[in-house]
C-alpha positions in Angstrom: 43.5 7.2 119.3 44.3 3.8 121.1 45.3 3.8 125.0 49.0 4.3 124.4 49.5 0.9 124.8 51.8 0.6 121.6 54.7 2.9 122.3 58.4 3.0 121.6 61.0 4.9 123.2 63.6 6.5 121.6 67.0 8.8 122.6 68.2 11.2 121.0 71.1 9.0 118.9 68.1 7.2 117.5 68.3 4.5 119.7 65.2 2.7 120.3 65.1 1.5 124.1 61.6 0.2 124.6 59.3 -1.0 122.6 56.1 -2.5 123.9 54.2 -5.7 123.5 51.4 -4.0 121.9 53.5 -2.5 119.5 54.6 -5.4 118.5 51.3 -7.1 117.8 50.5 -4.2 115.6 53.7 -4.7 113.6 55.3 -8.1 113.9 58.4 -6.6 114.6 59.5 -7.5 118.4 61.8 -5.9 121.0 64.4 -8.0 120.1 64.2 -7.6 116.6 64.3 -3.4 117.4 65.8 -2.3 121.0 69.2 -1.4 120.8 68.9 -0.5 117.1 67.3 2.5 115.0 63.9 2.7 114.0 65.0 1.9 110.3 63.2 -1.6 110.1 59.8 0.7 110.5 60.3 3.0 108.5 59.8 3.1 104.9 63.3 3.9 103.1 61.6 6.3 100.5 61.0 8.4 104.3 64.7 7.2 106.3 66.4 10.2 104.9 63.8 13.1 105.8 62.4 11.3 109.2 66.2 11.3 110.5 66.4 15.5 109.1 63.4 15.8 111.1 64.1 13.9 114.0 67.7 16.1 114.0 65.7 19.5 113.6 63.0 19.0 115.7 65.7 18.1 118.8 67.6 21.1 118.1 64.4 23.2 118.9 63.2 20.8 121.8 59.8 20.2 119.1 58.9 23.5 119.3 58.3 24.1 115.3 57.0 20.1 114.9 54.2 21.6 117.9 53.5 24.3 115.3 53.5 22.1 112.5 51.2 19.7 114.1 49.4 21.3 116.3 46.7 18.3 116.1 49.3 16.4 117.8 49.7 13.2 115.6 51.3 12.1 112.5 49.9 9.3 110.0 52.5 7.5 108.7 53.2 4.3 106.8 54.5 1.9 109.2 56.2 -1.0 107.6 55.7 -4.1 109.5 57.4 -7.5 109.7 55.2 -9.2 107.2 56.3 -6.7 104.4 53.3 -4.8 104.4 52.8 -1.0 104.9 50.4 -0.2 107.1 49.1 3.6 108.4 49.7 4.1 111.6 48.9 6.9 113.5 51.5 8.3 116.0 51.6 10.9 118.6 54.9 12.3 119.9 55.2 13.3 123.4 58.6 14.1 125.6 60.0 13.4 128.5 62.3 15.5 130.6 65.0 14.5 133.5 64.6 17.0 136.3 66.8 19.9 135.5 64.1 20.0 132.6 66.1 18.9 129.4 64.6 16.9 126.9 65.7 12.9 127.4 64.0 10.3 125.3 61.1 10.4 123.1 58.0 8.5 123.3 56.1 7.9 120.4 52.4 5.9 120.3 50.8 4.1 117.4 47.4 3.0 116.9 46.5 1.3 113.9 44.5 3.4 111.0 41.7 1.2 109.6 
């Protein structure tokens, strides 16, 4: 795994509202082409429709059956990137919580599979 360097942020309307300089390197695609939008432009549109049923399920039970189903802790995932290409990328979902506990944003981090 990389050192969480390349990371995007995501609520829970989909809305990306970070996405790092290192994440951009690995996929041509820069914060302003993405914050403020959806992930679609990563995503490969064979995979919007089931990542977005995920993404919906998964929130509903605050990740507790995506935990179980990856208990490894990482997805690999075809990443499309600004040049066209699709590239694996492996990503690791982790949560973060405001202070009464409830989930907030998502962060996801990529590193590059060779």
């Amino acid at each position: 795994m990389n050192d969480n360097k390349a990371f995007l942020v995501v609520d829970r309307d989909h809305k990306v509202l970070f996405w790092s300089d290192e994440l951009a390197e690995l996929t041509g695609h820069t914060a302003q082409d993405i914050v403020g939008g959806n992930m679609d432009p990563i995503i490969h549109p064979d995979l919007r429709k089931m990542h977005y049923a995920g993404f919906e399920r998964a929130w509903d039970d605050n990740f507790v059956a995506l935990d179980q189903k990856i208990p490894e802790g990482f997805l690999d995932v075809p990443t499309h990137c600004k040049d066209g290409e699709y590239r694996t990328m492996r990503i690791r979902i982790s949560r973060a919580n405001n202070s009464a506990g409830n989930l907030m944003v998502l962060v996801a981090s990529f590193c590059l599979i060779e």
